[in-house]
C-alpha positions as CSV (number, residue, x, y, z in Angstrom):
1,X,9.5,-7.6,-8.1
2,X,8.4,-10.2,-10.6
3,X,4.5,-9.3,-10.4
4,X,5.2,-5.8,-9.8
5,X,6.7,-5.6,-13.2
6,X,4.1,-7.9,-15.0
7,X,1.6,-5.6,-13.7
8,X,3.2,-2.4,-15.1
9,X,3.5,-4.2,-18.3
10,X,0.1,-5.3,-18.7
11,X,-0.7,-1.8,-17.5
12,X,-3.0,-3.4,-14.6
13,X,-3.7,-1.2,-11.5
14,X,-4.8,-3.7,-9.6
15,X,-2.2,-6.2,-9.6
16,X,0.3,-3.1,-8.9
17,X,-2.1,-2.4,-6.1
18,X,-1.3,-6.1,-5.0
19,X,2.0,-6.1,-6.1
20,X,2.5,-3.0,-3.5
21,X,0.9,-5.0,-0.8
22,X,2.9,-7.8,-0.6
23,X,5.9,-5.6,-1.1
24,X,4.8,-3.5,1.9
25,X,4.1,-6.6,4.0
26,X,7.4,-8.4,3.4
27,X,9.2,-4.9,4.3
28,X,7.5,-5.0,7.5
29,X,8.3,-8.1,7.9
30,X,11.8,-7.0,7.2
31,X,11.7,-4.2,10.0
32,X,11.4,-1.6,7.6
33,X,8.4,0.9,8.5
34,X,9.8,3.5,6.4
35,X,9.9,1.8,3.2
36,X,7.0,-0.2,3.8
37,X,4.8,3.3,5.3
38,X,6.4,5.2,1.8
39,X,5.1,1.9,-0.5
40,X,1.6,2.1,1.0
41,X,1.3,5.0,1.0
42,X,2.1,5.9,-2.6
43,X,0.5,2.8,-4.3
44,X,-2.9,4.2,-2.2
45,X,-2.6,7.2,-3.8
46,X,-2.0,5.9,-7.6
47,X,-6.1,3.5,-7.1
48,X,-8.4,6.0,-8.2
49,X,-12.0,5.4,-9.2
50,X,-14.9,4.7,-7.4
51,X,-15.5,1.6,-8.6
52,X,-15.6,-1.8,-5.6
53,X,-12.3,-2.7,-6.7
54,X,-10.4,-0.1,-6.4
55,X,-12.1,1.1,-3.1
56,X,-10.9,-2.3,-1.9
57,X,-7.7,-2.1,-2.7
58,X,-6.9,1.9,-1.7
59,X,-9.0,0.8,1.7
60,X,-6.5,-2.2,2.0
61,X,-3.0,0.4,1.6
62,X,-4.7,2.6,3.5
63,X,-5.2,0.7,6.5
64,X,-2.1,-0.8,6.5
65,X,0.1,2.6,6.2
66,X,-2.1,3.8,9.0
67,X,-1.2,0.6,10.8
68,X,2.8,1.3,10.2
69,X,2.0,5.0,11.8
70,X,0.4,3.9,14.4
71,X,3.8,1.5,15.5
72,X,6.0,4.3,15.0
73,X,3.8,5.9,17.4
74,X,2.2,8.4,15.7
75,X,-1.4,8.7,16.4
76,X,-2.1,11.7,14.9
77,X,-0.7,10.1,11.6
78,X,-2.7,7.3,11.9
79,X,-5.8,8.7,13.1
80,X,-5.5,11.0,9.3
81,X,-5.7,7.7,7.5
C-alpha cells in the first residue's frame, strides 16, 4: 500500500502502474485471481500514451491479467488480451 499511495501523491502513473503489479502478484500469490485479474486489469486501463514507458507497463498488466484468465480457464478471455 505504501508505494501505491506515494505514487498517487506524487501523481506518478508509472509507479501506480508498478504499484498495481506487485499488488496483483502478491494476490496471486495469495490465491486470489479475482482480485488480482480486477487489479490488472484496471491499472492496464488507467497507462495511456504511446510513449515506451507506458506501452511497457500496459503490455506488462496486460499479460499478466491474460495470464490469470487463462488459469481460470478461460481462453476466450485470455486469447482477448
Amino acid at each position: 500500500m505504501q508505494a501505491r499511495e506515494a505514487a498517487e501523491a506524487a501523481e506518478d502513473t508509472f509507479g501506480q502502474a508498478g504499484a498495481a503489479y506487485q499488488r496483483t502478484c502478491a494476490l496471486l500469490r495469495a490465491g486470489r485471481l479475482d482480485d488480482a485479474e480486477q487489479t490488472a486489469v484496471s491499472a492496464a486501463d488507467t497507462v495511456r500514451g504511446t510513449d515506451p514507458q507506458s506501452m511497457t507497463w500496459r503490455g506488462a498488466l496486460t499479460l499478466i491479467s491474460a495470464i490469470i484468465a487463462a488459469r481460470r480457464s478461460d481462453s476466450a478471455e485470455a486469447a482477448d488480451r
